[in-house]
KESEMAR-188464 format. One line per field, with one value per residue (C-alpha): residue number from 1; residue in three letters; z, x, y. Coordinates in Angstrom, 2 decimals. Each point is the difference from the previous one (the first is absolute). Layout:
num: NUM  ...;
residu: ALA  ...;
c3: Z  ...;
c1: X  ...;
c2: Y  ...;
This chain:
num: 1  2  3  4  5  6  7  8  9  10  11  12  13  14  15  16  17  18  19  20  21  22  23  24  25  26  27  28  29  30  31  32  33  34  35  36  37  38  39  40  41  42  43  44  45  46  47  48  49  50  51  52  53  54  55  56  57  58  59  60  61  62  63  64  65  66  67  68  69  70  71  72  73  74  75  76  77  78  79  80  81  82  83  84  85  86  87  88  89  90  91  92  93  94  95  96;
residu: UNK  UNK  UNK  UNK  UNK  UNK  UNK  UNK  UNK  UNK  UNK  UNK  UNK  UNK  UNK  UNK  UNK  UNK  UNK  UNK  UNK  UNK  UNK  UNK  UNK  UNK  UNK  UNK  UNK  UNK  UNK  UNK  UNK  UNK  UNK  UNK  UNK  UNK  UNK  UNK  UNK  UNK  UNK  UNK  UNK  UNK  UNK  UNK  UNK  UNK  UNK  UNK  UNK  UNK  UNK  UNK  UNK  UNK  UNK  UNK  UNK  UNK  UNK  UNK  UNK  UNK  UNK  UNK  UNK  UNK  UNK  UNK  UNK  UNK  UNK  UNK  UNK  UNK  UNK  UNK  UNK  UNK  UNK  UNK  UNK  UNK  UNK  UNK  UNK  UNK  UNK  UNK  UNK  UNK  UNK  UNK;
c3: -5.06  3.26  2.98  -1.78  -3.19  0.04  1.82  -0.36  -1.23  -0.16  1.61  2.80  0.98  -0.70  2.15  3.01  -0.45  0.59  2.41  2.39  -0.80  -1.99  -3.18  -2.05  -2.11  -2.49  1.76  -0.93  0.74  2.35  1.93  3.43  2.28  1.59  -3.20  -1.53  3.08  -0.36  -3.47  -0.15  2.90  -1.26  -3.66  1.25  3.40  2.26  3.04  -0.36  2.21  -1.36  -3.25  -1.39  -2.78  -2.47  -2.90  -2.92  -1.95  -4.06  -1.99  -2.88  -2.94  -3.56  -3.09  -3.32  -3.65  -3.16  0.82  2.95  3.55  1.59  3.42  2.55  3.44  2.03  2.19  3.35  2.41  3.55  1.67  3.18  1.56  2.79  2.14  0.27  3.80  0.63  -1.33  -2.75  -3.42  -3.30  -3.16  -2.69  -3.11  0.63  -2.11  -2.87;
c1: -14.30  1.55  1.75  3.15  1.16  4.01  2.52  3.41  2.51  3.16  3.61  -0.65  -3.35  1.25  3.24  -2.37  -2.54  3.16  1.75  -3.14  -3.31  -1.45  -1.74  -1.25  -3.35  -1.79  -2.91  -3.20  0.66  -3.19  0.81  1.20  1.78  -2.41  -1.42  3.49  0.87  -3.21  0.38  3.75  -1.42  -2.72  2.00  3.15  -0.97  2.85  -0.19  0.78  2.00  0.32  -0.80  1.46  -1.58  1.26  -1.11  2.60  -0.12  0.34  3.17  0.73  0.61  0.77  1.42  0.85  -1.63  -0.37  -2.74  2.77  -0.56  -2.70  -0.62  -2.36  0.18  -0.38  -3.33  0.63  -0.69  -0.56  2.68  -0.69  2.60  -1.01  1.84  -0.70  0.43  3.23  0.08  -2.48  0.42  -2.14  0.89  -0.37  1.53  -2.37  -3.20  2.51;
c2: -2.00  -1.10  1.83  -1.28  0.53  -1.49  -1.32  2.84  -2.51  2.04  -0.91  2.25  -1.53  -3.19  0.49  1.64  -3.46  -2.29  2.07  1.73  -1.59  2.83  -0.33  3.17  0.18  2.29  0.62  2.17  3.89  -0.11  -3.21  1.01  -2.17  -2.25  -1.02  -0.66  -2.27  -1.79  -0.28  -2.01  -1.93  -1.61  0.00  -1.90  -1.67  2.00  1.63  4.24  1.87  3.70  1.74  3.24  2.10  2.39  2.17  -0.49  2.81  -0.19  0.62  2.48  -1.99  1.03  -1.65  1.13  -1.34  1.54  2.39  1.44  0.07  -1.91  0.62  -2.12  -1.10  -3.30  0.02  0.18  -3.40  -0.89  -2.40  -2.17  -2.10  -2.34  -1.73  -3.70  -1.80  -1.79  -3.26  0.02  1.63  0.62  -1.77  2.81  -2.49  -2.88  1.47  0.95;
């Protein structure tokens, strides 16, 4: 498996594409920054400017059945969002 796993297509990443240039990725918890610029680079042909990292952490979640409570969490992830050069953009819907 590759540097990157997903694009993060929510309404706030969406809204920060359109509005700043920014475009956020699951990325592999040991990738590190260079590697995650080189990466989206040589995946989508753009030019990168900046790229944060962060550690999401997993959420408490817990439903209830027949058998009572079940309890579980999500697994944690690492998030990268990278800032694309002004004027060119990434495409996340066109492989869909």
């Amino acid at each position: 498996m590759g540097i990157l796993i997903r694009p993060v297509i929510t309404e706030k990443a969406t809204a920060d594409s359109e509005d700043r240039n920014r475009f956020a990725f699951v990325v592999d918890k040991k990738a590190n920054k260079v590697e995650i610029k080189k990466a989206v680079e040589e995946l989508y042909g753009v030019n990168i400017e900046k790229v944060r990292t962060m550690l999401v952490p997993g959420k408490k979640k817990s439903r209830f059945t027949k058998n009572g409570v079940v309890s579980g969490s999500t697994g944690m992830y690492k998030k990268a969002i990278v800032e694309v050069r002004s004027g060119e953009t990434i495409d996340l819907y066109s492989n869909i």
